[in-house]
Every structure is written in structure tokens, then in C-alpha cells.
C-alpha positions in Angstrom: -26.9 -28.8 -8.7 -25.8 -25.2 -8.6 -22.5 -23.6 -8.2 -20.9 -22.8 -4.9 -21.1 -19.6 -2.9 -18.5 -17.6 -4.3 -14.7 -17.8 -2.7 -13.2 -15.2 -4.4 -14.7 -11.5 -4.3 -12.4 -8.9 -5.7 -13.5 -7.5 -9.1 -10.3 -8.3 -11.4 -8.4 -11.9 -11.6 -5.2 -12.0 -9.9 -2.1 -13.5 -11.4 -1.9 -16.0 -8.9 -1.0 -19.7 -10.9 1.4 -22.3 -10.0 3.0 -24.0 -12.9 4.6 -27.5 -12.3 7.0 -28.5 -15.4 6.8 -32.2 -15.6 10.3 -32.8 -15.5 10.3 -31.3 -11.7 12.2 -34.1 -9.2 9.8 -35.9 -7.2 8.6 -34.4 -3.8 9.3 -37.5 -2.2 10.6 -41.1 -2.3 8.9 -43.7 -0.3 11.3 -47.0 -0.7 13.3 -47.4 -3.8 10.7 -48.0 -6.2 7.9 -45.0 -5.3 8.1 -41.3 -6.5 5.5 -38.4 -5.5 4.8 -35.2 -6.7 2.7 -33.0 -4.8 1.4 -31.4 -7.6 -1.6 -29.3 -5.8 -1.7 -30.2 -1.7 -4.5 -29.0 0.3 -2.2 -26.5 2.0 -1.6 -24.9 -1.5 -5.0 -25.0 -2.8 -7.5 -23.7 0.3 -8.3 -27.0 1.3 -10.3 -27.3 -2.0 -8.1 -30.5 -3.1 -4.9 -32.2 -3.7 -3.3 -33.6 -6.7 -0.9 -36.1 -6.5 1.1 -37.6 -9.2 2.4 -41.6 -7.9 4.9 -43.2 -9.6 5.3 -47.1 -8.5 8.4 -48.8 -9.4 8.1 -52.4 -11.1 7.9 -54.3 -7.5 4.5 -54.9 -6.0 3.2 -51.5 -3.9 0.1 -50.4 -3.2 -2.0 -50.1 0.5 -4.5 -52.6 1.3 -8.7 -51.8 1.4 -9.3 -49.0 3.8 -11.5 -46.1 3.7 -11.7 -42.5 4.4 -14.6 -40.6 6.5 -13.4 -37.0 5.6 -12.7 -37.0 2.0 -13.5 -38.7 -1.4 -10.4 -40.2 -3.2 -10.0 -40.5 -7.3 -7.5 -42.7 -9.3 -6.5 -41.8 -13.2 -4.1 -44.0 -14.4 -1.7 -42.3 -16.3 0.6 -45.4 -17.6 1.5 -48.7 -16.9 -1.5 -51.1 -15.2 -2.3 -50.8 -11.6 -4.6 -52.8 -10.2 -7.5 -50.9 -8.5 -10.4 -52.0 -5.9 -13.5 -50.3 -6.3 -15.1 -52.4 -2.7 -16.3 -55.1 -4.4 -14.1 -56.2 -7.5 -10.5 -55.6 -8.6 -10.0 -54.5 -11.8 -6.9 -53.9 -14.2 -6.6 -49.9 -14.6 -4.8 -48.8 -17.7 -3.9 -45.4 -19.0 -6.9 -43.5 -19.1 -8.9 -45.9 -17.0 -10.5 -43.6 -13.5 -11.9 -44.6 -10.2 -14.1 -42.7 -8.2 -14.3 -43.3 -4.8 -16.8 -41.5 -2.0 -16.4 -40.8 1.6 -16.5 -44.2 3.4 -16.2 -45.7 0.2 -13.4 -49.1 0.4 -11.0 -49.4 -1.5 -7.2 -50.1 -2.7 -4.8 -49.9 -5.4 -1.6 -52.0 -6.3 1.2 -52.0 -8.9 1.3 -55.9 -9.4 2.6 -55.6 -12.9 6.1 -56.0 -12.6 7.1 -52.7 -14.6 6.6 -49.6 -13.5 3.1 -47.5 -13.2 2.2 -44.3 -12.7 -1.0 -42.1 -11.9 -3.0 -39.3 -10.4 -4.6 -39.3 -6.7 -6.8 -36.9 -6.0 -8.4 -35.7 -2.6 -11.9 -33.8 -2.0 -11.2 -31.6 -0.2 -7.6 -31.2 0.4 -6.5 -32.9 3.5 -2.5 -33.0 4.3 -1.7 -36.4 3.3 1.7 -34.8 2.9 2.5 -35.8 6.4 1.0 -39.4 6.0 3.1 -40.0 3.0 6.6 -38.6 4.8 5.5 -40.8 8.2 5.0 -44.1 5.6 8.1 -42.8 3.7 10.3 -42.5 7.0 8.9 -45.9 8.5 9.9 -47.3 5.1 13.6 -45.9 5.2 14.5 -46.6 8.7 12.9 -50.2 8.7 11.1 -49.4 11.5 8.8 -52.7 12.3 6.0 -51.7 13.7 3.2 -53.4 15.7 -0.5 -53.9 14.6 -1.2 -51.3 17.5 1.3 -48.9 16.0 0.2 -49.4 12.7 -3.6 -48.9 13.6 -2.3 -45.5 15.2 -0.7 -44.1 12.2 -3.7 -44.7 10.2 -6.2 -43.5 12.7 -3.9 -40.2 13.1 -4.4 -40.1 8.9 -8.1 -40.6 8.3 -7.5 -44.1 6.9 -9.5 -47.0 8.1 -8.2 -50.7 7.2 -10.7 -53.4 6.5 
């Protein structure tokens, strides 16, 4: 393995970080119980990731197995214990605990705990889940009831593929 080709050619740095104080409000609010901070999207890092800090609430949350083709998804659980699906096996994640998870890999995470949980969701490379997150949130705040066919449409629009 070798590094990339390089992405950056000037001769001098730039001053060109974005600091995120932890006590920022959340981006957004999916439900009553769900926070998210879009801590580095794909929009603001060149498509080379995004960093996503989820905050679930004590009720259960979480999607059910699905994959990705375009991008790899990782897990770090920052507190609490949120159950996570690797494909094969659930397992409880507590803080520390990390889940890799390749292109077309399954998999699924869940806040069954009954207090509330919190981690870090990251995409390779950065794909704008922004706008899945916003359609889930606004489905979630209208009540919208949606049909399997619906449902199967938002995901397909979203790179996410139920099993």
C-alpha cells in the first residue's frame, strides 16, 4: 500500500480548518429522541468522507440490515450500548467498541438499551447522506405512512439496499 496521488499542490499549507466545539446544537433532529451533527459531510470535505456524530435517545432506533454499493460505513461507539450487526452476529457495542464495514458489506445498528447512546458514523468517501437523513427526519415529523414501494424508493434514491 502506498499513498495516494497528491490532492493538494501549492508549496505552503493554507489555514483552511474547521473547528466544531462540542457543545454546537445538533444539525438535525430526526423524531424526539435522535440528534445529528454533521461534523465533516462529503460536501465539506472533497468527497473524501463524512463524519457524523448520532445521538439516540433512550427509545429503540436504529435502521434494519441493508447495505451500501458506493461507500464503506464505520461505527465508534462513543457512550451508552448500541447494538451493532456486523452481517452475521449482533453484538453489544460499548464506548470504544468500532465496526468496520465494506462496500456491499450488511449490516445495522440499534439503540435497544433504554438510555441514551451515542456514536460516530463515518462514510468512505463522502456521499450526501445529509439529504437521506432530512428526507427520514421529515417523514418522521409529518407522520407520513409510507408504502413498501415508497419506502424501497427512498432507499434506492440513497444508496441503501434492505435485506
Amino acid at each position: 500500500m502506498s499513498y495516494p496521488e497528491p490532492r493538494y499542490l501549492a508549496e505552503t499549507g493554507e489555514h483552511s480548518g474547521v473547528f466544531h466545539p462540542a457543545n454546537r446544537p445538533p444539525d438535525l433532529k430526526i423524531g424526539t429522541g435522535t440528534q445529528v451533527h454533521y461534523l465533516g459531510t462529503g460536501g465539506s470535505t472533497n468527497g473524501a468522507f463524512g463524519l457524523y456524530r448520532w445521538e439516540m435517545g433512550p427509545a429503540p432506533s436504529g435502521p434494519g440490515a441493508h447495505f451500501h454499493r458506493t461507500m464503506t460505513e464505520s461505527f465508534y461507539v462513543l457512550s451508552g450500548t448500541i447494538r451493532l450487526f456486523n452481517g452475521d452476529q449482533w453484538a453489544d457495542g460499548k464506548p470504544g467498541d468500532f465496526l468496520f464495514v465494506p462496500e456491499g458489506g450488511v449490516h445495522a445498528f440499534r439503540n435497544e438499551s433504554g438510555e441514551p447512546a451515542s456514536m460516530l458514523i463515518l462514510f468512505t468517501p463522502g456521499a450526501p447522506r445529509e439529504a437521506y437523513f432530512e428526507e427520514l427526519a421529515d417523514i418522521v415529523a409529518t407522520g407520513r405512512q409510507l408504502t413498501p414501494e415508497e419506502w424501497t424508493d427512498v432507499y434506492l434514491r440513497h444508496d441503501q439496499y434492505m435485506v
